[in-house]
C-alpha positions as a Markdown table, in Angstrom:
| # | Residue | x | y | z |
|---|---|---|---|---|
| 1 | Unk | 107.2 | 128.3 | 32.7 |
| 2 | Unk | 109.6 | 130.0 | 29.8 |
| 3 | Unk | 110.8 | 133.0 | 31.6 |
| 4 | Unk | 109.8 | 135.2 | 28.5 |
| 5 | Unk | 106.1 | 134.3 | 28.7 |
| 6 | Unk | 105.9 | 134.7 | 32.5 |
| 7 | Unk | 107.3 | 138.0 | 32.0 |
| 8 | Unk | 105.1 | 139.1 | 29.4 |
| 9 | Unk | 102.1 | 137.6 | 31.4 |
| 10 | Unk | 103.1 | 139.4 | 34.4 |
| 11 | Unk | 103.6 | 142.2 | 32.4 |
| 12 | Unk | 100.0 | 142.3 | 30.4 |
| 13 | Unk | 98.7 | 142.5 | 34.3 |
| 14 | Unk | 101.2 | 145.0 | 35.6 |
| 15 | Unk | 102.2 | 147.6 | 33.5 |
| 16 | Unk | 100.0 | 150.3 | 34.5 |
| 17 | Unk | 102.6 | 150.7 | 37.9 |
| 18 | Unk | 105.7 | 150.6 | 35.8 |
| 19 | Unk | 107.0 | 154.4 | 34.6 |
| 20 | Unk | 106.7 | 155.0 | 31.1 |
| 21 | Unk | 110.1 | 154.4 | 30.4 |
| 22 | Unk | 110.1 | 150.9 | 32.6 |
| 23 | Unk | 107.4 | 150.0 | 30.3 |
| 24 | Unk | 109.2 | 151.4 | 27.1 |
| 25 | Unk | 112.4 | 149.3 | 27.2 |
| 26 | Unk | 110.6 | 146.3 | 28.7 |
| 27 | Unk | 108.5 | 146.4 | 25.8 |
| 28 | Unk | 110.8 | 146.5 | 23.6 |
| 29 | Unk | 113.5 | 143.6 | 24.7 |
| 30 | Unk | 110.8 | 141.3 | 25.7 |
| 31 | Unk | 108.1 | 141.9 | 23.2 |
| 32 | Unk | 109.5 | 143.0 | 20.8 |
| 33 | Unk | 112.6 | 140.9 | 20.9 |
| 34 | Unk | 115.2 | 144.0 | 20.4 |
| 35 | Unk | 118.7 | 143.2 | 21.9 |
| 36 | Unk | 120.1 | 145.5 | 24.4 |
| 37 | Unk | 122.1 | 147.3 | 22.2 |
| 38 | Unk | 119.3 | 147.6 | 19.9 |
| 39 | Unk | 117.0 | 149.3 | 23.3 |
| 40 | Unk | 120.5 | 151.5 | 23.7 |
| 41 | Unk | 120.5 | 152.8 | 20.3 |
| 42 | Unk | 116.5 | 153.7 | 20.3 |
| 43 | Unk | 116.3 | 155.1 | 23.9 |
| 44 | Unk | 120.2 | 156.8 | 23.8 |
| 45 | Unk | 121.1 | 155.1 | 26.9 |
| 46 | Unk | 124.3 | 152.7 | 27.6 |
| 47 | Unk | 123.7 | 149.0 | 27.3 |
| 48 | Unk | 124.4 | 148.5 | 31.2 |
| 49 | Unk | 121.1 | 151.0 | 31.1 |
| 50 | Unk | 118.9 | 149.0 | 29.5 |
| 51 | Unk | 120.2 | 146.1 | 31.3 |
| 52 | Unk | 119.4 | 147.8 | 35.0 |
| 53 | Unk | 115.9 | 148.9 | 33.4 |
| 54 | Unk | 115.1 | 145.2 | 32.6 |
| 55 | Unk | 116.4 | 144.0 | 36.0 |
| 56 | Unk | 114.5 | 146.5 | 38.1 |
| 57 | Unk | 111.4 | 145.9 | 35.9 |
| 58 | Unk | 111.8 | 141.9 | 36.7 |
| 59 | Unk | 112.1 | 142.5 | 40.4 |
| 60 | Unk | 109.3 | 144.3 | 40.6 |
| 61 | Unk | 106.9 | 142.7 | 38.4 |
| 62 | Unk | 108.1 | 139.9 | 40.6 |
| 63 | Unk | 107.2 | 141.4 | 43.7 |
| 64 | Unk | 103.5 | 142.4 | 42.2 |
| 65 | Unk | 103.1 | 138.8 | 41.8 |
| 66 | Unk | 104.1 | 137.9 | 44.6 |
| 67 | Unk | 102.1 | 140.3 | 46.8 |
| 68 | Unk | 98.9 | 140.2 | 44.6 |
| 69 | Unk | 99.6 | 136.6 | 43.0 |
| 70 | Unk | 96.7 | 138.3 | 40.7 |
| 71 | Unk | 98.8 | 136.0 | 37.7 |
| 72 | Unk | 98.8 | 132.6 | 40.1 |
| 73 | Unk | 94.7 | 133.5 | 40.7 |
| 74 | Unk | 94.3 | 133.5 | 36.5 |
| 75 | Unk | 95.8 | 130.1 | 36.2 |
| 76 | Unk | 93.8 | 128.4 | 39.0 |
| 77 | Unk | 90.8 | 129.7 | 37.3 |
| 78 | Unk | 92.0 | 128.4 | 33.6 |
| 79 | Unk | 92.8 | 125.3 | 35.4 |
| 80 | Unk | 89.5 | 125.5 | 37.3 |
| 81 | Unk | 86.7 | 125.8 | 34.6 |
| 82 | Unk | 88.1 | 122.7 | 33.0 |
| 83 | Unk | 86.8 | 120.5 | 35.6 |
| 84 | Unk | 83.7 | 118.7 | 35.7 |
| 85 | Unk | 83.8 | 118.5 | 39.5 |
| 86 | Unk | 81.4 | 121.0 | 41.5 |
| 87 | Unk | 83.0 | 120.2 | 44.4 |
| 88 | Unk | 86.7 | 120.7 | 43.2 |
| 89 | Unk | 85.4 | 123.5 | 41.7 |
| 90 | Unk | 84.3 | 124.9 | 44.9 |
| 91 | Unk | 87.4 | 124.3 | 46.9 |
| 92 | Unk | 89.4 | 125.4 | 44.0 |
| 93 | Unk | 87.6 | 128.9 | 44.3 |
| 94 | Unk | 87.5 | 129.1 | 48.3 |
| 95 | Unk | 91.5 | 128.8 | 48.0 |
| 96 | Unk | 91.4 | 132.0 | 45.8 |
| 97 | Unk | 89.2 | 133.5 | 48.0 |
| 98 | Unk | 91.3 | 132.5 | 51.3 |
C-alpha cells in the first residue's frame, strides 16, 4: 500500500493518542501535502523538527497498528462483506475475533 494512504488511514483511526502538535504537523505534511520547510515556517520550528515530529508520529502510529491491528481488522471486513460465502464469511470473522 502507498505509504501516504496507510499513513493517513492509520491516522484517521489514531489520532486521538497523538499530542496536539503530533497531530498538527502530521496533518499538515501528510494531508495537506506542505513540505517540511513549509511545516517549519507555520509551526516556527527547524526543518530537522518537523522531520523528528513526522518520524516519531510514523513509529508510533505504527506501533498502534501493530498492537491493535484495529486498521488490518477494517480491511478483513471490506474484504469480508464482499463474499458470497457464509462459511468464509464465518471463518473470516472468527479470525478477527481470535
Amino acid at each position: 500500500m502507498d505509504k501516504i494512504l496507510y499513513y493517513n488511514a492509520l491516522f484517521l483511526i489514531y489520532r486521538d493518542l497523538l499530542t496536539s502538535n503530533e497531530q498538527e504537523v502530521f496533518s499538515l505534511y501528510y494531508e495537506e501535502n506542505y513540505s517540511m520547510g513549509e511545516i517549519s515556517e507555520v509551526k516556527k520550528i527547524s526543518r530537522s523538527a518537523v522531520g523528528k515530529y513526522i518520524r516519531v508520529v510514523e513509529q508510533k502510529l505504527d506501533n498502534y497498528e501493530k498492537i491493535l491491528k484495529i486498521n488490518e481488522k477494517k480491511n478483513t471486513l471490506i474484504k469480508l462483506i464482499s463474499l458470497n460465502d457464509i462459511k468464509e464469511i464465518k471463518d473470516g470473522i472468527q479470525s478477527i475475533l481470535d
